[in-house]
Steps between C-alpha positions, in 0.01 A plus 500: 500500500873626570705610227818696491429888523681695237512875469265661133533873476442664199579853423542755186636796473482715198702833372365749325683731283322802369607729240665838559482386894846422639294346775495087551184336728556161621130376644434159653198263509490402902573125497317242528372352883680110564321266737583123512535288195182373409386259200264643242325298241475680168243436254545548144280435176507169434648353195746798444843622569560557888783727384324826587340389823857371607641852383243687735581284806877582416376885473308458845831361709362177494696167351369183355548201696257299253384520170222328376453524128228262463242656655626879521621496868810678688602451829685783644680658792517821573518722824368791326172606723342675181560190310167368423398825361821538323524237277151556412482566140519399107605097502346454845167373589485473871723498804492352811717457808451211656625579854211350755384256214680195640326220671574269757453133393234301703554171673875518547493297804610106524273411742671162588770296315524172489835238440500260176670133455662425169382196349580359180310698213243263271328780321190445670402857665313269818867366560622838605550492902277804543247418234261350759462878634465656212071491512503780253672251188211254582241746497575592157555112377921574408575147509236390254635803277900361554368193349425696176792792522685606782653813231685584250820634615493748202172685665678766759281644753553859643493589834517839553561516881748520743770305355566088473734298729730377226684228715157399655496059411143555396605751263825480371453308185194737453596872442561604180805722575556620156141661549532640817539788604480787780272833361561719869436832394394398131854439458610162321748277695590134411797418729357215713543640839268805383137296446585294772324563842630711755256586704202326421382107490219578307632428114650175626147380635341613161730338297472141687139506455527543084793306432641294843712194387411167550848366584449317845504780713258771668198559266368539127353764297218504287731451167842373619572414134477911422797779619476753674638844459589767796391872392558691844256766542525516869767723638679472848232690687205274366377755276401451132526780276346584197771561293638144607190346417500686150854333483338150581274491257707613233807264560242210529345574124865534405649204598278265404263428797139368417357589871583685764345514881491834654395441897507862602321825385650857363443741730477576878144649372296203514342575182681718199239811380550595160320798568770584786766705327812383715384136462376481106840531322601191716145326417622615138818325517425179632215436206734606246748199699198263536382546128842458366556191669195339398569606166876334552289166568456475892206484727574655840300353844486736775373447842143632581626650877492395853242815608166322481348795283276469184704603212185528314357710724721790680377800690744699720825400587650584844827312543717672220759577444632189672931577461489741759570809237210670627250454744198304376219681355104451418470471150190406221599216330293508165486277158821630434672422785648126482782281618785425315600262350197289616215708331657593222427377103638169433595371826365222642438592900491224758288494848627225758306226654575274805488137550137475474509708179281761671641882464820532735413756748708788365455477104399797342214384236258644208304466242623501203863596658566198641579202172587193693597389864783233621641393836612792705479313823256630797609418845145504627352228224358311627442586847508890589573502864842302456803622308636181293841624327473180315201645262806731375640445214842349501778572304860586453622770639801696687629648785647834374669554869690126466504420177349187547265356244208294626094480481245654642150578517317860419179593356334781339371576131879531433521103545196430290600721169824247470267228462313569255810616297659167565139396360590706214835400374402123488174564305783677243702250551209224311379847303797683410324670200242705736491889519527649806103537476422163427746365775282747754218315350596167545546559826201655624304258249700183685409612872265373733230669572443589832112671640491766708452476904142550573442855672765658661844375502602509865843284505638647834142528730548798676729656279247734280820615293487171341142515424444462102212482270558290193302530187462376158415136376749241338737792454491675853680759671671277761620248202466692200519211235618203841792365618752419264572122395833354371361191364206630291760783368712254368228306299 
């Protein structure tokens, strides 16, 4: 994460004047080490005045960039090295820096794009030129749900990603502008060039899937009656911090947004320890974020991840930390270890299926972890020895280098969570009354139930990595409660 260095040095200096001496001491306190300027997130009670805590980061040489009164939480700069221990003190509860605590989002890759005639719209999602590719609508029975609602434009969805294509044709009567926003560094910015994408297709593809028009050209979304909003969580790099997703989830509650979809995890740990002390301040953080928005009204999806592991059931973890701030490391992954957002209270986590609505090869599962699945696409459905692009998913999406909007296909868990928040916002759309618990509900009560493989799960033969065991009955940990349906969620 780059930011502009600045220069923090503290120093005092006191006299002392004694009586009957004619003598004056001057003594110094050494000052304080600078390094580079680094982003802290600062905890403080909850439900109090963050006037002390902000006083203390002032006191430490830091500055706040972000202030976060409804849940208790600063972000600050500072490039004071003794910071964290600094500002330690009366009005703070925790610190944390949260250098080496960005991810990289998964499946950023158009894997092929394909060109779109413009027809004359009739409001019938099957007459969109690209509807006949679109496998995953069918598999979740959209048109019979457009029949009954295709949305209610007053339902916003947010997608907390890497930004929205606001001139894309699929899109451009969908984004609720006066609700979007950039959060980069946990700092609020509305100006429309800011939470558009820069470097990154992957918002764009996200945001076709919930809410694509149906307007007689390219494809349609799950609820093309709903909006859309752009909260940009993703910076140039491809990173996702936690103080931008703290940001996220707080400008979503506040403006008005009954769901959100958050394709991406916190943390280049796979799985956040709240009994690590460098990562529990930012598992601290994002629950305060998470309960407040639920609290504000909205029920958050989150991907399930593309690393084929049970969530339910983690042992050691090799491959972290994944952003290349330090070399990877063994670690225990316990109960308290989890992956955020997916596993945590309140959010409804998505696994991917293929064509076939088996497992896609990748999906990370669990029991109990894992609330519904949805279309993620799986080039090896049905056949493993033969890459079909085509059992993608396609959507909108665009070509940060040209500028050029278009559609594409990609797959992954990331493409599956979208779904069943487009699922979502048309079952509020016929339900507008429900709490974010009973929406959740509705959902996982409206799915299809799908059993688990027999034996092992070997989707790529001779590719052990793949191997999975699923278990559980109607509510499995492949499935969790099975694959979303637009049509029964709209009944």
């Amino acid at each position: 994460m780059r930011f502009n260095r600045r220069i923090a040095l503290s120093a005092a200096s006191a006299v002392a004047l004694v009586a009957g001496l004619t003598v004056t001491a001057a003594v110094a306190t050494p000052a304080t080490a600078s390094g580079p300027d680094t982003t802290y997130l600062v905890l403080a009670p909850q439900g109090g005045s963050l006037a002390a805590a902000a006083a203390r980061v002032d006191a430490a040489g830091g500055t706040v960039v972000a202030s976060y009164g409804q849940i208790g939480v600063l972000v600050a700069r500072s490039t004071n090295l003794s910071f964290d221990t600094m500002v330690a003190g009366a009005g703070v509860e925790a610190v944390a820096s949260t250098t080496g605590f960005g991810t990289v989002l998964d499946d950023d890759t158009v894997m092929e794009t394909v060109e779109s005639a413009t027809v004359e719209p009739t409001g019938d999602p099957t007459g969109e030129p690209l509807f006949g590719l679109q496998w995953d609508m069918t598999q979740i029975d959209v048109e019979a749900a457009h029949a009954v609602t295709t949305g209610d434009p007053s339902i916003v969805v947010g997608v907390l990603d890497s930004g929205i294509s606001s001139t894309h044709p699929d899109l451009v009567t969908q984004i609720a502008k006066d609700k979007s926003a950039s959060c980069l560094g946990g700092v609020v910015d509305t100006t429309e060039a800011a939470w558009n994408p820069t470097t990154s297709s992957h918002g764009t593809h996200v945001a076709g899937t919930i809410a694509g028009a149906i307007n007689g050209v390219g494809v349609t979304g799950v609820a093309p009656g709903v909006k859309v909003a752009s909260v940009k969580v993703v910076n140039d790099d491809g990173f996702i911090y936690p103080e931008a997703a703290v940001c996220g989830f707080i400008w979503a509650a506040d403006h008005g947004m009954r769901v959100t979809n958050n394709s991406y995890f916190i943390d280049p740990w796979q799985w956040n320890c709240r009994n690590d002390a460098r990562q529990r301040p930012v598992w601290e953080a994002v629950q305060r974020a998470l309960r407040y928005s639920a609290n504000k009204g909205v029920l958050n999806f989150a991907s399930a991840g593309n690393a084929n592991v049970d969530l339910q059931h983690k042992f050691v973890d090799s491959g972290s930390p994944n952003d290349g701030s330090a070399p990877p490391e063994d670690r225990i992954i316990t109960g308290a270890c989890l992956d955020l957002p997916a596993e945590a209270p309140g959010v409804v986590t998505v696994s991917a299926v293929g064509t076939v609505r088996l497992k896609s090869y990748y999906s990370s599962y669990g029991e109990g972890v894992v609330d519904v699945a949805a279309p993620g696409g799986d080039t090896r459905q049905p056949n493993p020895a033969v890459s079909t692009t085509a059992n993608a998913v396609l959507s909108s999406v665009f070509n940060t280098v040209t500028h050029v909007n278009g559609w594409g296909y990609m797959q992954g868990t990331s493409m599956a969570s979208p779904h069943a928040a487009g699922v979502a916002a048309l079952a509020l759309s016929v339900h507008p009354g429900l709490t974010p618990g009973a929406l959740a509900a509705l959902v996982e009560r409206t799915a299809e139930q799908l059993p688990c493989p027999a034996g092992i799960y070997d989707p790529r033969p001779g590719l052990p990595q793949f191997q999975a065991e699923c278990s559980g009955g109607n509510r499995n940990s492949f499935y969790g409660a099975g694959e979303v349906n637009a049509f029964n969620a709209v009944q």
